[in-house]
C-alpha positions in Angstrom: -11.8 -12.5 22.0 -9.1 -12.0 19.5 -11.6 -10.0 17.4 -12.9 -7.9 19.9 -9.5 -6.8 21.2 -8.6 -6.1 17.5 -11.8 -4.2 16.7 -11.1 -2.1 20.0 -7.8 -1.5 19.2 -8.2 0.3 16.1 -11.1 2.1 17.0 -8.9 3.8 19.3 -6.4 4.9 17.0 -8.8 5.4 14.2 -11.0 8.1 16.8 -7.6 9.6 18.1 -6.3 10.0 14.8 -10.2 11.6 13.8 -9.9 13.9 16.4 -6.6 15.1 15.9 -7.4 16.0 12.4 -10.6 17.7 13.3 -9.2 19.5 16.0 -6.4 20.8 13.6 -8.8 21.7 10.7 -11.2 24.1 13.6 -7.8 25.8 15.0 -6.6 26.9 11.4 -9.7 28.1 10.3 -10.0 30.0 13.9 -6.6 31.4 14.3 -7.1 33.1 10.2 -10.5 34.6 11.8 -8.7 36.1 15.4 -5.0 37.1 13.8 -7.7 38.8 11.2 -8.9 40.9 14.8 -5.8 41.1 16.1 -4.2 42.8 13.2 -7.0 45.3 13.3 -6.4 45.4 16.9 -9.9 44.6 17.7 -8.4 41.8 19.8 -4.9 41.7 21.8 -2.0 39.3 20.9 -2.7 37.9 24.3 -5.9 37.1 24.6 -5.7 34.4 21.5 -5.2 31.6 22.7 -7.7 31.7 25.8 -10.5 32.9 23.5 -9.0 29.8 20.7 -9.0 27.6 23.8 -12.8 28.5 24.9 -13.7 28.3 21.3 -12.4 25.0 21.4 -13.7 23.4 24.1 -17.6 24.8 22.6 -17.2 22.9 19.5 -15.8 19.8 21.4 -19.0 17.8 21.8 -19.6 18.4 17.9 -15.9 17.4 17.5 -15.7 14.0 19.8 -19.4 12.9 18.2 -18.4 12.9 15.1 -14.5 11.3 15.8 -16.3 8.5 17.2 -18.4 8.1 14.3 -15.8 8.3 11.8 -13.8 5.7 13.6 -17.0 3.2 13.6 -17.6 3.7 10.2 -13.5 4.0 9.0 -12.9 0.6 11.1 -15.6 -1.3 10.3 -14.9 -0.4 6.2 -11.5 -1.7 6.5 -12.8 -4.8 7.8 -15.3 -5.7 4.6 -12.5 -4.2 2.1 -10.3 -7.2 3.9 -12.9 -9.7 4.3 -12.1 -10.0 8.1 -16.3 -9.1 8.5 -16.7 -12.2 6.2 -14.7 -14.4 9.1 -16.6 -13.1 11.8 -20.1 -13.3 9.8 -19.1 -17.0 8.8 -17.9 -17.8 12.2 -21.7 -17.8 13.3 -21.5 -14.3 14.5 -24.4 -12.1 13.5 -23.8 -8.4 12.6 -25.7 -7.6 16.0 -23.2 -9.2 17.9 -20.5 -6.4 16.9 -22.8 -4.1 18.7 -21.6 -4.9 21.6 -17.8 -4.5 21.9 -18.4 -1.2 19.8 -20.8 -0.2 22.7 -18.2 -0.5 25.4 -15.7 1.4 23.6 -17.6 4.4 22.7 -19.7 4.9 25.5 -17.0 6.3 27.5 -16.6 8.9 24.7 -20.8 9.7 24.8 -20.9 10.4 28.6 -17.6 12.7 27.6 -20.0 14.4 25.6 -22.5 14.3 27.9 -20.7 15.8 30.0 -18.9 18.7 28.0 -22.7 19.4 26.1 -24.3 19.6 30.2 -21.5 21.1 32.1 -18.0 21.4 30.3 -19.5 24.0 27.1 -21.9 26.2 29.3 -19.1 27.3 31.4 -16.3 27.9 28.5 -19.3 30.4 27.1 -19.9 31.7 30.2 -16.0 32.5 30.8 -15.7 33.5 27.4 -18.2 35.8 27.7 -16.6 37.3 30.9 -13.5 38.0 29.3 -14.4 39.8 26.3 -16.2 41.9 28.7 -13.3 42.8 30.5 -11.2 42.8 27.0 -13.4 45.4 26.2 -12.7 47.6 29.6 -8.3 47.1 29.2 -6.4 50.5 28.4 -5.7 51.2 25.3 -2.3 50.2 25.4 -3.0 46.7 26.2 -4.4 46.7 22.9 -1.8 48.0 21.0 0.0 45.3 18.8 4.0 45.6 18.5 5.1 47.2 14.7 1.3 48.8 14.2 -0.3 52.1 14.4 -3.4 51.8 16.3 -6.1 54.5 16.6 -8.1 54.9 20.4 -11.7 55.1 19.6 -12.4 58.6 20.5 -10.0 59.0 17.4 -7.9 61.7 18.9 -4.9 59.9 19.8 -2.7 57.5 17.6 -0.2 55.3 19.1 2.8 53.0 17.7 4.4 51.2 19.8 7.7 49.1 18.4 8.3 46.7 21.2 7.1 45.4 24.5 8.9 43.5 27.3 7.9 39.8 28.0 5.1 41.7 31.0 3.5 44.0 28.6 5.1 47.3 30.8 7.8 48.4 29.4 7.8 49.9 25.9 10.6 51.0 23.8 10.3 53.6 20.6 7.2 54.8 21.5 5.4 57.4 19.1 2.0 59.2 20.1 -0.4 61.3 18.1 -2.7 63.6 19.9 -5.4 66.5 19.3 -6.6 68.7 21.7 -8.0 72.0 21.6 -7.5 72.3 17.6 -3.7 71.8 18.5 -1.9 68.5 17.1 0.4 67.1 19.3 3.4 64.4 18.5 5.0 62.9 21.5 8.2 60.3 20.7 10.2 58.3 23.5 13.4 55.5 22.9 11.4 54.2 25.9 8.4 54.1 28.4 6.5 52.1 30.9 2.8 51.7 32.2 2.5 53.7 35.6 -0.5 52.9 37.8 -1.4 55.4 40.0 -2.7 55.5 43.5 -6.4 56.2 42.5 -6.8 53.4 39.5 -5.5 55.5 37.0 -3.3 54.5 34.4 -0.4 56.4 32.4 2.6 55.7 30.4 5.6 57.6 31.2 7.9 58.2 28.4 11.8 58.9 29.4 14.0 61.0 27.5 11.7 62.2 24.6 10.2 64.7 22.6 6.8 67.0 22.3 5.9 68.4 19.1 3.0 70.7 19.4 1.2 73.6 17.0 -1.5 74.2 15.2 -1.7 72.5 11.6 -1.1 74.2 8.5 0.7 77.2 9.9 4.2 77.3 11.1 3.2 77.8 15.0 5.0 74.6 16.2 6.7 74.6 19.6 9.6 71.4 20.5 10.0 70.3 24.0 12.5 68.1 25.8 11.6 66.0 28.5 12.8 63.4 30.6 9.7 62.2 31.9 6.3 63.0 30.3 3.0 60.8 31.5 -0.3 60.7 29.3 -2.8 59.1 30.6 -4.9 56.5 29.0 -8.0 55.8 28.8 -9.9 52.8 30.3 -13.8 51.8 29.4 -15.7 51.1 32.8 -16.7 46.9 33.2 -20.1 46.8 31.9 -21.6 44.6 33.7 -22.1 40.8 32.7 -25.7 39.4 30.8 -26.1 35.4 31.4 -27.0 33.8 28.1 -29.3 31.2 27.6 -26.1 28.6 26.8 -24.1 29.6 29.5 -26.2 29.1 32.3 -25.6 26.6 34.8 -27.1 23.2 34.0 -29.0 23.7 37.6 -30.3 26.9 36.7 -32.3 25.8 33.1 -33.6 22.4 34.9 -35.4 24.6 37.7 -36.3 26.9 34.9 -39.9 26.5 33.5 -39.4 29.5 30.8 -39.2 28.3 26.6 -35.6 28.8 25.9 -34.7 27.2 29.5 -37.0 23.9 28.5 -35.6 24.2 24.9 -31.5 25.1 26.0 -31.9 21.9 28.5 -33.4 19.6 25.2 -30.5 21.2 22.9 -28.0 20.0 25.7 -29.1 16.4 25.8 -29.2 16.6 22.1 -25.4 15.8 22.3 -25.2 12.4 23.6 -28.2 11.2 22.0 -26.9 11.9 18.4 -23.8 10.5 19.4 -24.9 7.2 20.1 -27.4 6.7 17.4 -25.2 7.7 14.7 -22.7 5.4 16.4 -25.1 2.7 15.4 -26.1 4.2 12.6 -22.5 3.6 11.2 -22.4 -0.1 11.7 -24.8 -0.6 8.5 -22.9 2.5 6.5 -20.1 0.7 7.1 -20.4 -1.9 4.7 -18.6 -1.7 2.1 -19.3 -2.3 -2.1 -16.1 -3.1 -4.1 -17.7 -1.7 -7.4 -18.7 1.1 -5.8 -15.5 2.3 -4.2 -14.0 2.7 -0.9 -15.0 6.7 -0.5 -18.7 6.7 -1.6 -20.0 5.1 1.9 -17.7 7.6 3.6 -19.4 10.4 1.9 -22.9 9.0 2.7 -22.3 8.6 6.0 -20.6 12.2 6.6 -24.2 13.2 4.4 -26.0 11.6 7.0 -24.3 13.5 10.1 -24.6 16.8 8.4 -28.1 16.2 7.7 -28.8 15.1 11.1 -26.9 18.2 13.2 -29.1 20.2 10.1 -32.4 18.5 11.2 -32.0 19.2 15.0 -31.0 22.8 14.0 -33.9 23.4 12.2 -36.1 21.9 15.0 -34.9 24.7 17.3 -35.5 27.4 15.3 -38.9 25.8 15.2 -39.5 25.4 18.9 -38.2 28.8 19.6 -40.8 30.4 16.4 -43.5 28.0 18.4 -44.3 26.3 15.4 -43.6 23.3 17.2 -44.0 22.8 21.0 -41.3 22.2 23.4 -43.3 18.9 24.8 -42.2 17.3 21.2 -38.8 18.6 20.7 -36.2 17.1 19.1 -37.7 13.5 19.8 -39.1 13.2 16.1 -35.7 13.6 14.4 -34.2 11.4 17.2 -36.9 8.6 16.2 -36.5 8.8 12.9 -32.9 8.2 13.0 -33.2 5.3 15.7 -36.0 3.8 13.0 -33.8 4.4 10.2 -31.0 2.7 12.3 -32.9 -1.0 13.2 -34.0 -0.4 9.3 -30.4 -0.5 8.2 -29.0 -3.1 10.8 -31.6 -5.6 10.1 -31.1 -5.4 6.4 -28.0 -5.8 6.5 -27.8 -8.9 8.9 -30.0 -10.2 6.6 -27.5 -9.6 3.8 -30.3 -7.9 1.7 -30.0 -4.7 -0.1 -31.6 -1.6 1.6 -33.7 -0.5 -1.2 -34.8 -2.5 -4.3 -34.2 -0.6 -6.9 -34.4 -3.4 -9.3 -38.1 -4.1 -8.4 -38.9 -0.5 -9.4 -38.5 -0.7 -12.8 -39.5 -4.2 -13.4 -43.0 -4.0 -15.3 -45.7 -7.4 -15.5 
């Protein structure tokens, strides 16, 4: 009992601590790729951290899978590096009967995936999906960033904007660049607001300015004071929403019949399945060699996931090239891995060595 409450105890930590680091590792390298967009102003400030939050919950099932795995295989190490698997081995417990109090611990974690492969992920993709489509129809002040010159896309106007208030509305030292008409215009404010008006439209009002207008390369330049002066911006139209394959509801691809419906439902259930064979997977990895060093059955088993997420990634590119037919799916890699699993576990609760190398080279 002692054991058992021990063994659960630092799986815990050991996933928690997994998951921590892996969530930190895909936020770094996400937050490089969207302040990349932002500073070209392909993406507003504001809209970051939901698209880094949406991103985050699509990778979580990837993420939790292989937290739990490390754990498994990082505990279970530390127990042959300490010779506390030689107690419970010589205490009359088998290696099988580890399986067990592992199980209870991590399934709660592989219907967590479950859940976030069937449910959880299609909806952050479908929401994510929404809102770049309405990031797409915002003004084109909402996508100005503070300190930067940003250019519309019909490339006649050029805005720099130096501040904004904690709302987004109010603006101070606002400078825009216009052309119209083969006339360059300059427009600069100390400040301005966004002004809806009463049919949808929206302008920002500049206060207490200055218009610069004339043609360019002559000296036909005409300066105007204002106290207010409105421009208005422009605003793409919604386009209207396409459902993707992974973003549908998990309702809608079960009643489905079609080939990427079938395959999207197989590629969902994928998830859990992985999770808890490579779970078992890593009670054989685990064991480790003095001679041959604490990292190398780390690396091996971290080999083994990769390959495994590889394998079921080729498979659907397979199925969806009908090289292979849905009916089989991803069962053969699944099989192969459950095989290679009993393989292991009964190899090593028989203390042998997996492969006998020796034997190879030995000649009559």
């Amino acid at each position: 009992m002692l054991f058992k409450t021990s063994l659960k105890k630092e799986l815990l930590i050991n996933s928690i601590t997994a998951l921590l680091i892996l969530i930190s590792i895909v936020l770094a390298q996400r937050v490089t790729v969207y302040l990349k967009f932002a500073a070209k102003g392909s993406i507003p400030n504001d809209a970051i951290k939901t698209i880094l939050g949406l991103n985050l919950i699509k990778y979580s099932p990837l993420l939790l899978s292989l937290s739990i795995f490390l754990a498994v295989l990082l505990t279970l190490s530390r127990w042959y590096r300490d010779q506390e698997m030689i107690i419970w081995l010589s205490s009359g417990l088998s290696l099988a009967k580890i399986i067990k109090p592992i199980t209870s611990f991590v399934m709660p974690a592989v219907f967590l995936v479950a859940f976030l492969s069937l449910f959880l992920n299609p909806w952050a993709v479908r929401t994510a999906d929404q809102f770049k489509s309405q990031l797409k129809s915002r003004d084109e002040l909402s996508t100005i960033n503070p300190g930067t010159f940003k250019e519309s896309k019909n490339s006649e106007r050029v805005f720099y904007v130096e501040s904004f208030d904690s709302l987004g509305s109010a603006v101070k030292n606002i400078f825009i660049q216009t052309k119209q008409n083969n006339k360059l215009g300059i427009v600069i404010a100390n400040n301005g607001r966004r002004e809806i008006s009463s049919k949808g439209d929206t302008y920002i009002i500049m206060e207490k300015g200055r218009r610069y207008e004339g043609v360019p390369n002559t000296k036909e330049f005409s300066t105007t004071e204002f106290d207010k002066y409105g421009i208005l911006t422009t605003q793409e139209p919604i386009e209207s929403f396409e459902e993707s394959i992974d973003s549908k509801k998990l309702y809608d691809v079960i009643k489905s019949n079609t080939l990427q419906d079938r395959l999207e439902f197989q590629w969902r259930i994928a998830s859990p399945i992985a999770s808890i064979l490579l779970v078992f997977l890593a009670i054989p990895l685990s064991f480790t060699n003095p001679r041959a060093g604490r990292s190398l059955n780390i690396i091996f088993a971290v080999l083994i996931f990769i390959i495994y997420n590889n394998l079921l990634a080729i498979m659907n590119t397979l199925i969806t090239l009908k090289k292979v037919n849905i009916a089989v799916g991803f069962w053969p890699i699944h099989i192969i891995f459950l095989l290679l699993t009993i393989y292991l576990t009964y190899k090593r609760s028989m203390n042998q060595p997996i492969f006998k190398l020796g034997s190879m080279f030995n000649t009559k």
